[in-house]
C-alpha positions as CSV (number, residue, x, y, z in Angstrom):
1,X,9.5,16.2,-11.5
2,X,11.7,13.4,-10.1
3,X,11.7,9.9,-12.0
4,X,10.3,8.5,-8.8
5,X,7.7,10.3,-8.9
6,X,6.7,10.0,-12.2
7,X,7.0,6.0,-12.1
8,X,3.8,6.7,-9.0
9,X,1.8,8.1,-11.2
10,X,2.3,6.2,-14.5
11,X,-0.6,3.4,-12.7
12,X,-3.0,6.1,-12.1
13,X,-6.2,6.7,-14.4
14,X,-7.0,10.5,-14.6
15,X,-9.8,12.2,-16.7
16,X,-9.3,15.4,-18.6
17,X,-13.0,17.1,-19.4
18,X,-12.7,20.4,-21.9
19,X,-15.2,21.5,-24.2
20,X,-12.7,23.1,-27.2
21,X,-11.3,19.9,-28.9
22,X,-8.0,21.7,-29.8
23,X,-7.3,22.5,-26.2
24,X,-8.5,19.0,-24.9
25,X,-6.2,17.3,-27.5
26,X,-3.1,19.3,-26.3
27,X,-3.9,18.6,-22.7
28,X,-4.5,15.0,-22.9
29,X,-0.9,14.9,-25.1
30,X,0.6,16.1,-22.4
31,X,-0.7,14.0,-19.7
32,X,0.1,10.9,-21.4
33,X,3.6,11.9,-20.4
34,X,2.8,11.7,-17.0
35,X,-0.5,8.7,-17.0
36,X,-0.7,5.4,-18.9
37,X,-4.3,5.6,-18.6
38,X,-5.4,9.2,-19.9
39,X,-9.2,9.3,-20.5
40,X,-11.0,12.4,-22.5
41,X,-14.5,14.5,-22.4
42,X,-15.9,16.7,-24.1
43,X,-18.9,17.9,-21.2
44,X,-20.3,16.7,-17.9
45,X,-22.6,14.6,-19.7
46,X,-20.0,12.2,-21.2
47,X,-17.4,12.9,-18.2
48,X,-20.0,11.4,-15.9
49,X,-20.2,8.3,-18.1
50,X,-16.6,7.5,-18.5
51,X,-16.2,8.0,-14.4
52,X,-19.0,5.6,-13.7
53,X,-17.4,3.2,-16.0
54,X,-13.4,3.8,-15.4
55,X,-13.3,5.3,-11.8
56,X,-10.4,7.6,-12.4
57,X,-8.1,8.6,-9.5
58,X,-7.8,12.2,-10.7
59,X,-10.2,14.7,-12.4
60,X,-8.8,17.3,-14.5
61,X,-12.0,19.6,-15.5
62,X,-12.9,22.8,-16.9
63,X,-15.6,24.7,-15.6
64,X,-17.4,26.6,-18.2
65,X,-18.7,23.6,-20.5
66,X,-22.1,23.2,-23.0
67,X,-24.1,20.8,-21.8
68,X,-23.4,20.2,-18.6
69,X,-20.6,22.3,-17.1
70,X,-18.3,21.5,-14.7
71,X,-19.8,22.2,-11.7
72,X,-23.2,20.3,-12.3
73,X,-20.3,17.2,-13.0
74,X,-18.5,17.4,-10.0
75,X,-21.8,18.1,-7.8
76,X,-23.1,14.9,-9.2
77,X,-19.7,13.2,-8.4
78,X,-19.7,14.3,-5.2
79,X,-23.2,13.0,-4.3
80,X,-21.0,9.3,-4.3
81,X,-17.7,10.1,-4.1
82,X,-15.7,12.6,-1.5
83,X,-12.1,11.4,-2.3
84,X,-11.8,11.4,-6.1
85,X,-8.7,14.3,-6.5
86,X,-10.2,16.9,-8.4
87,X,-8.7,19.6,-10.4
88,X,-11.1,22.3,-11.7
89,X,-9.8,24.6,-14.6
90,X,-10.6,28.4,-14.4
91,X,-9.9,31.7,-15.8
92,X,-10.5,35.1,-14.2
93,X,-14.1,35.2,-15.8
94,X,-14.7,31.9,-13.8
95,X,-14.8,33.9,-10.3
96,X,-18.8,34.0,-10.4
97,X,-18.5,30.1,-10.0
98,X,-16.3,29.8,-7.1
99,X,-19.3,30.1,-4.6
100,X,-20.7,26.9,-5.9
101,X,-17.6,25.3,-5.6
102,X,-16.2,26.0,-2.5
103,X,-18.0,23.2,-0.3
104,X,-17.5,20.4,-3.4
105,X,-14.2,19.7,-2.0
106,X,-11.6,20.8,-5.0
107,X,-8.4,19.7,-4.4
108,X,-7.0,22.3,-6.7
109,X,-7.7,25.4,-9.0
110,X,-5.6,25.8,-12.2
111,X,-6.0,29.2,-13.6
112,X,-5.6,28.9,-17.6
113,X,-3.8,28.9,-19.3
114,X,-2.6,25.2,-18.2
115,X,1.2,25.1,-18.5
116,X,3.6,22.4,-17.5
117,X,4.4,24.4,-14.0
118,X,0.8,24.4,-13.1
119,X,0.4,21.2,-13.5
120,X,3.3,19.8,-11.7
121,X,1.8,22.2,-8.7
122,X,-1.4,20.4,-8.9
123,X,0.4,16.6,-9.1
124,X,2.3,17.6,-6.9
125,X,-0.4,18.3,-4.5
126,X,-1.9,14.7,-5.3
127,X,1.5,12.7,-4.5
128,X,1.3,14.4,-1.4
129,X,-2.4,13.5,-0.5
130,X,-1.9,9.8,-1.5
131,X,1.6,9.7,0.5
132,X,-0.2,10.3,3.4
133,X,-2.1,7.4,5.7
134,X,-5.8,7.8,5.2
135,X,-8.0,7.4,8.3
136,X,-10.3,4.2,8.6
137,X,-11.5,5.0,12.1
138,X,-10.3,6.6,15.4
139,X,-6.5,5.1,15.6
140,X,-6.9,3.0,12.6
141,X,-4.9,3.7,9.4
142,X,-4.3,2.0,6.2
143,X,-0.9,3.5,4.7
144,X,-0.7,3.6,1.1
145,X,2.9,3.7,0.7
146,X,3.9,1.3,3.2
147,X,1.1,-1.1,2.1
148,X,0.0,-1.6,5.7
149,X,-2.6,-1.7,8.4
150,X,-2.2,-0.1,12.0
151,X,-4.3,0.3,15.0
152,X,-2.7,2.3,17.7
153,X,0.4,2.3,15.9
154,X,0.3,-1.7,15.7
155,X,0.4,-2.7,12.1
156,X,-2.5,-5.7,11.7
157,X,-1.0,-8.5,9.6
158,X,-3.6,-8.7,6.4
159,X,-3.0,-9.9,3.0
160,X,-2.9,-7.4,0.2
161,X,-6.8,-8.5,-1.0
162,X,-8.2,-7.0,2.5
163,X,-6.1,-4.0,2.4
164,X,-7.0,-3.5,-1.1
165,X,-10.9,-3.6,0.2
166,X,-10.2,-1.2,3.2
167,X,-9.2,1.3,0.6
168,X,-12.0,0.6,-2.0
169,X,-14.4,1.7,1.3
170,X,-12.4,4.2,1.8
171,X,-12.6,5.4,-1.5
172,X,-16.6,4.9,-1.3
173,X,-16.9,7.2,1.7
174,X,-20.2,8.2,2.4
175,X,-21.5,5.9,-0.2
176,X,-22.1,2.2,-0.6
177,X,-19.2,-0.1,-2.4
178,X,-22.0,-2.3,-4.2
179,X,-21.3,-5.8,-4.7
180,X,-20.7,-5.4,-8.4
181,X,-17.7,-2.7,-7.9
182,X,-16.1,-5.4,-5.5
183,X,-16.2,-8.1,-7.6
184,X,-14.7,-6.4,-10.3
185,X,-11.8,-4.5,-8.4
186,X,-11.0,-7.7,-5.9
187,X,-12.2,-10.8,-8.2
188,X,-11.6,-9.4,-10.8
189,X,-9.8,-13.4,-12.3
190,X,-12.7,-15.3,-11.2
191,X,-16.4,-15.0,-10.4
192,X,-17.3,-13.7,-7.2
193,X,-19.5,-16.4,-5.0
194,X,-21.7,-15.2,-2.5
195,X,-20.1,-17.8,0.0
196,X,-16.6,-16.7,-1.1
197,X,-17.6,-12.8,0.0
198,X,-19.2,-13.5,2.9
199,X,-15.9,-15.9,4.1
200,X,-13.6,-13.3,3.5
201,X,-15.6,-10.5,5.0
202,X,-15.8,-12.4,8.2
203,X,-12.1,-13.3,8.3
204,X,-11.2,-9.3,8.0
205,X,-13.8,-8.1,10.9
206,X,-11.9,-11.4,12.8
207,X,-8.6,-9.4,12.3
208,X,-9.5,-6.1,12.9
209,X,-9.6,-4.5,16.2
210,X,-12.7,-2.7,15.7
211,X,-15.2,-3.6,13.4
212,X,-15.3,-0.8,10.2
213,X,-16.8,-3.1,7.9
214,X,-20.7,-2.4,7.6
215,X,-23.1,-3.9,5.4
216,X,-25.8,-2.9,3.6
217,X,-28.3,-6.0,2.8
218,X,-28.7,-6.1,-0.9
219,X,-26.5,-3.2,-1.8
220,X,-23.0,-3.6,-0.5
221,X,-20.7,-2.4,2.6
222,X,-20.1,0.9,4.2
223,X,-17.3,2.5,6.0
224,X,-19.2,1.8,10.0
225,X,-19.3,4.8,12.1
226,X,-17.3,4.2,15.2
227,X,-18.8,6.1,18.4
């Protein structure tokens, strides 16, 4: 894999779940070659815990788990969270547990054992997904490489703060980004004031086109529905 490509994926936080400790360990070596931040499970249970807590980019799971296997893990994961990379783990014995999988939205299967080849296939497949502009709305796009806005191919001057909320939303499709994530992701240096959020809410809705920003009294904010 290219330098370049590595050096993208160094910032990303990825989650390797296994049940057998010796195979876990071996994985999660490995990945710290690729990832700075390389966290480790050994079931769905403590999986979920470390996802609520560390929101990694990437899932690297196995299926067939005590406790709570993979699929029960990703279900719940999905419930919140439909853009979450996920990687399930499987071996030929595995093939009963497709059917549950299919609509959960796996980005990739790895069929054990995992070798270096498979898993550049599967990063691979990631670098791809994030190198591409992810849709906001009808003719709005946030570009992740180029750092920018456009709407109807005219990029919309915003500072990186705003862009960096478009994607959290994003990121929370089909769920609500609650007040608490925000203030941690985007205030992370200060405390968050009401008046502050509310200020700088309005000034994105005032640069936007169209209005994508819904919220959600007491909760958070949405991705809106455009009609």
């Amino acid at each position: 894999m290219e330098k370049k490509l590595l050096e993208e994926l160094k910032s990303v936080p990825i989650l390797c779940v296994e049940d057998e400790d010796g195979i876990r360990q071996i994985i999660v070596e490995t990945l710290k070659y690729y990832f700075d931040e390389v966290y480790e499970a050994k079931d769905g249970e403590e999986a979920y815990e470390i996802y609520q807590d560390y929101k990694p980019k990437i899932i690297l799971s196995d299926i067939q788990m005590k406790n709570c296997n993979g699929i029960d893990f990703v279900k719940r994961i999905r419930k919140e969270d439909s853009t979450t990379t996920i990687f399930m783990l499987t071996a030929y014995s595995n093939e009963e547990y497709l059917v549950d999988l299919i609509n959960l939205n796996i980005n990739h299967f790895i069929l054990k054992p995992l070798n270096l080849k498979k898993l550049n296939e599967a990063l691979m497949k990631y670098l791809n997904k994030s190198a591409s502009p992810i849709e906001l709305c009808e003719n709005m796009y946030l570009d992740l490489q180029k750092r920018e806005v456009t709407y109807n191919s005219d990029v919309i001057i915003l500072r990186k703060r705003e862009k960096d909320f478009l994607h959290l939303l994003y990121e929370k499709k089909g769920s609500i980004l609650s007040y608490i994530e925000i203030e941690d992701e985007l205030w992370a240096e200060r405390e968050m004031t009401s008046h502050a959020l509310k200020s700088f809410i309005k000034d994105l809705r005032h640069k936007l086109p169209v209005n994508v920003i819904k919220n959600i009294p007491q909760e958070g904010y949405t991705l809106a529905k455009i009609d």
